[in-house]
C-alpha positions as CSV (number, residue, x, y, z in Angstrom):
1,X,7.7,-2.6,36.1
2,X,10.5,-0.6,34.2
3,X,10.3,-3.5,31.8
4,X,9.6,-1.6,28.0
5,X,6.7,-3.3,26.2
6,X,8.2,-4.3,22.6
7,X,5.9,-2.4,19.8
8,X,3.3,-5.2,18.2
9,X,2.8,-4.9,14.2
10,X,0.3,-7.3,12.4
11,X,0.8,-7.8,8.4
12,X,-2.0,-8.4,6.3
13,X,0.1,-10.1,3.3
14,X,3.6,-10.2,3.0
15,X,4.5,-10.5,-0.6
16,X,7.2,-8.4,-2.0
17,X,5.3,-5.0,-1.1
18,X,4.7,-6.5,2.9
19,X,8.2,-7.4,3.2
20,X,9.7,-4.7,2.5
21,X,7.8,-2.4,4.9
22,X,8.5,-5.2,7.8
23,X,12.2,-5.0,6.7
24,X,12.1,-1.0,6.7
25,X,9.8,-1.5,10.5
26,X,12.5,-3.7,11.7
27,X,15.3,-1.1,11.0
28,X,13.8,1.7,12.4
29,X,12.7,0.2,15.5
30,X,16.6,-1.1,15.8
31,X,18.1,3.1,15.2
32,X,15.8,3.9,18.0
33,X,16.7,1.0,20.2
34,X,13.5,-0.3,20.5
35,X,12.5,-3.7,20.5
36,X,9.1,-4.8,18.2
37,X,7.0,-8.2,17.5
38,X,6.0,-8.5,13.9
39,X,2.9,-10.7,13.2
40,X,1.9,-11.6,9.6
41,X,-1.6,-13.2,8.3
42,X,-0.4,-14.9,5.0
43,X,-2.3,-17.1,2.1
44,X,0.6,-18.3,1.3
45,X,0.5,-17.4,-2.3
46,X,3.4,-14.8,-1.3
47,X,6.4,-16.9,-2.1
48,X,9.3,-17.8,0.7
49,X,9.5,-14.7,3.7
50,X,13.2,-14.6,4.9
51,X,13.8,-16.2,8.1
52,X,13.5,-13.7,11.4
53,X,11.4,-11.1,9.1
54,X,8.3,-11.8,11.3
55,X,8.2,-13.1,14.9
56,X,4.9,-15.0,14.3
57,X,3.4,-16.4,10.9
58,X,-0.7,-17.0,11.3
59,X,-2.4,-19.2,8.7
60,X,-6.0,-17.7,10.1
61,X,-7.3,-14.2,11.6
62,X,-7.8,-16.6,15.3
63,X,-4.2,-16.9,15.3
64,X,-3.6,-13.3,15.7
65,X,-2.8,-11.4,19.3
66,X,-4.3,-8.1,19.2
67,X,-4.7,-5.7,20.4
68,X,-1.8,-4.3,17.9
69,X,0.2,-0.9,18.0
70,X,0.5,-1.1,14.2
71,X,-1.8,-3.0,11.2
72,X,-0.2,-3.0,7.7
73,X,-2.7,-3.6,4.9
74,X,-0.3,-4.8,1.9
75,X,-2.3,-7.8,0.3
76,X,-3.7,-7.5,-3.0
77,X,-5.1,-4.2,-4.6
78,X,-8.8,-5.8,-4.3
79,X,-8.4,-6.7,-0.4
80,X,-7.6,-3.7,1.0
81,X,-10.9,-2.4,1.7
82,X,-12.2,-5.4,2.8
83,X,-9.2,-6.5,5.3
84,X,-9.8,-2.5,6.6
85,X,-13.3,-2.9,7.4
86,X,-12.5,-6.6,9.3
87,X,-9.0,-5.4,11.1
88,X,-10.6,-2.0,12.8
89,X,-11.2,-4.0,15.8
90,X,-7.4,-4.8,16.1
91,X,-5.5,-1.5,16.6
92,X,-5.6,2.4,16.4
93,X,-3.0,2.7,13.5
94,X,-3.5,1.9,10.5
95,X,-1.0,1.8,6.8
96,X,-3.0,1.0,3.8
97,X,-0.9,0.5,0.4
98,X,-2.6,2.3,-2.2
99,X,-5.2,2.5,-3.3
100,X,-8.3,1.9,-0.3
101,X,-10.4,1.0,-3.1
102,X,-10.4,-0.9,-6.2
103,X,-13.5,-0.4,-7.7
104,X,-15.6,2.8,-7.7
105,X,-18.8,0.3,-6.8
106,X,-17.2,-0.2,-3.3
107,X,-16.2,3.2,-2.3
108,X,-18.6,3.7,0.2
109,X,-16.0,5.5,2.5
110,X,-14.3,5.0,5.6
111,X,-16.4,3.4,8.5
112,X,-17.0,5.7,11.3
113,X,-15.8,3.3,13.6
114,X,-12.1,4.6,12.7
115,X,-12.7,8.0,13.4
116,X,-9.8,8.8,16.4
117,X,-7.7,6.2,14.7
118,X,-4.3,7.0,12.4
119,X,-5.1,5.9,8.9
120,X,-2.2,6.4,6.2
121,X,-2.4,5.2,2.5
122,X,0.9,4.8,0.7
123,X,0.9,7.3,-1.3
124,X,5.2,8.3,-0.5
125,X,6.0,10.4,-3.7
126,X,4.5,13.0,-1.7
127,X,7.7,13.3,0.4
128,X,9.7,12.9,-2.6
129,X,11.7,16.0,-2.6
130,X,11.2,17.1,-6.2
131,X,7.6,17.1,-5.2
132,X,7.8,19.1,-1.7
133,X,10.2,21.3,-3.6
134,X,7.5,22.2,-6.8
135,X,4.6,22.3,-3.9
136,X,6.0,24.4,-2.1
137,X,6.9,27.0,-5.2
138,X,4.4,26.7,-7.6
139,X,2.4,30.0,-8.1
140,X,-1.6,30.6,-6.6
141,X,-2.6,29.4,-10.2
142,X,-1.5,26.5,-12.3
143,X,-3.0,27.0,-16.3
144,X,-1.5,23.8,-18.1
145,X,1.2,20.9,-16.6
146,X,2.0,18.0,-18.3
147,X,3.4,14.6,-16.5
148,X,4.8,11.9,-18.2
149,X,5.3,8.5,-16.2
150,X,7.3,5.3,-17.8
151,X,7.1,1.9,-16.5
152,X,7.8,-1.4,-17.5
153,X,6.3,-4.2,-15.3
154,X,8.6,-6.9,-15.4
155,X,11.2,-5.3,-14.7
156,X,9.7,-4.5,-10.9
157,X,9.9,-7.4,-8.9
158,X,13.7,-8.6,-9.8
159,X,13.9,-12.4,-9.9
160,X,10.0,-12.7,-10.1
161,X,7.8,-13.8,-13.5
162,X,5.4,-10.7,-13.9
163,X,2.8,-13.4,-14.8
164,X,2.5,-14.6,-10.9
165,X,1.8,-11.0,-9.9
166,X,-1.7,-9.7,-9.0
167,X,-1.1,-7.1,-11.4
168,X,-1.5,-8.5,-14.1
169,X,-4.8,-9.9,-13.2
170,X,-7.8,-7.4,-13.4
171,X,-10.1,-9.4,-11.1
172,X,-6.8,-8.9,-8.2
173,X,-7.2,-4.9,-8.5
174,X,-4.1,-4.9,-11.4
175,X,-3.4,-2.6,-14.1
176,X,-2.2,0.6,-15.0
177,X,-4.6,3.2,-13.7
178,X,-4.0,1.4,-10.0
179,X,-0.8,0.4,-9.9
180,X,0.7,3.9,-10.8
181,X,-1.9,6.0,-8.8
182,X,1.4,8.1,-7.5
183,X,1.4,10.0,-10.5
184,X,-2.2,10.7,-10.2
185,X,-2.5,11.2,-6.7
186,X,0.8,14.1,-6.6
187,X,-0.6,15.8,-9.6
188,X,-3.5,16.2,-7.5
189,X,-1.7,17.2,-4.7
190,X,0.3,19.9,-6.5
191,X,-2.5,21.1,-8.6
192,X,-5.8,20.8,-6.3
193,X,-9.1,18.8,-7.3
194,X,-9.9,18.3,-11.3
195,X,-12.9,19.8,-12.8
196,X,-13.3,17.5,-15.4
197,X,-11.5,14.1,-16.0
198,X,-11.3,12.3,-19.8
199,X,-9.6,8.7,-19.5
200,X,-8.3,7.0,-22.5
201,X,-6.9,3.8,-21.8
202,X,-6.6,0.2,-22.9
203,X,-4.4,-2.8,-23.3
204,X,-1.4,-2.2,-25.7
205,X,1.5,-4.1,-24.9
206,X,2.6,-7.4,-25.8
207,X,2.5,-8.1,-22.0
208,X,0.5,-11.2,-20.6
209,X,-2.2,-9.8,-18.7
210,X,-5.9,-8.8,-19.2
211,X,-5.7,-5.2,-17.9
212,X,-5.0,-1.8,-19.2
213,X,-1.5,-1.4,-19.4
């Protein structure tokens, strides 16, 4: 009695995305002084994790201990549905990197069974304040806007080949139109719903990878 409870996080992957939300977890538990347990379910495939980033490293979903305060869902882009629908069971809050889906063949929605629950999908440029500031001025009705997003992918992961990453594999959930969903999702968010969309997109670049970059 009177003892606090440290907070219990789970991690579904903990490649470069994973780790830094643990890192950023782990910080803002220690400015509020409180303590926290960080599990992570890992294939391995990941690389090296730094050495007191998670409290407990399970090779198999029956070495987990829920139930859990927090479940991060940062694995590959074409897992994240599927580890949603199997981690429900294991806690009431839930942070998805984006996007939910992958394909539009497996957007069958959110199960009912995490209605109550606190589901957030990355989708941060939404606080960016550049964003908050244009949302929060821009007139009843928008006739024209034009964004322009540049990106080069090996340049992303620092010390990484951008030929080990899952996005640069189309089967993982990689490629262009995924991977830089921000830009899509804020111009949505500033400028409502679409009534038509046109996509032209395709493979360009010199890059090594068999998606749409």
């Amino acid at each position: 009695e009177g003892v606090e409870r440290a907070m219990k996080a789970c991690f579904f992957g903990m490649g470069s995305i994973g780790m830094r939300h643990a890192r950023n977890l782990r910080h803002l538990l220690g400015t509020r002084g409180q303590k926290g347990e960080i599990h992570a379910l890992r294939s391995g495939r990941g690389g090296e994790m730094p050495e007191g980033l998670a409290d407990r490293s399970c090779a198999s979903w029956d070495d987990l201990e829920p139930p859990y305060d927090l479940v991060f869902i940062t694995n590959p882009t074409m897992m994240h549905y599927e580890t949603l629908l199997k981690a429900e069971p294991l806690g009431m809050s839930f942070f998805i990197e984006k996007p939910v889906f992958h394909s539009s063949s497996v957007t069958s929605g959110i199960p009912r069974s995490l209605s109550g629950k606190t589901v957030h999908v990355a989708c941060p440029m939404r606080f960016h304040p550049i964003i908050e500031h244009l949302k929060a001025r821009l007139p009843g009705e928008v006739f024209a806007a034009r964004l322009l997003c540049s990106s080069y992918l090996p340049d992303w992961r620092k010390g990484r080949d951008y030929r080990t990453v899952y996005s640069v594999r189309r089967e993982l959930g990689g490629g262009v139109g995924l991977d830089l969903i921000h830009e899509l999702d804020y111009a949505r968010w500033l400028f409502g719903q679409p009534e038509k969309v046109l996509r032209i997109s395709g493979k360009c670049s010199a890059l090594e990878t068999d998606c749409d970059d």
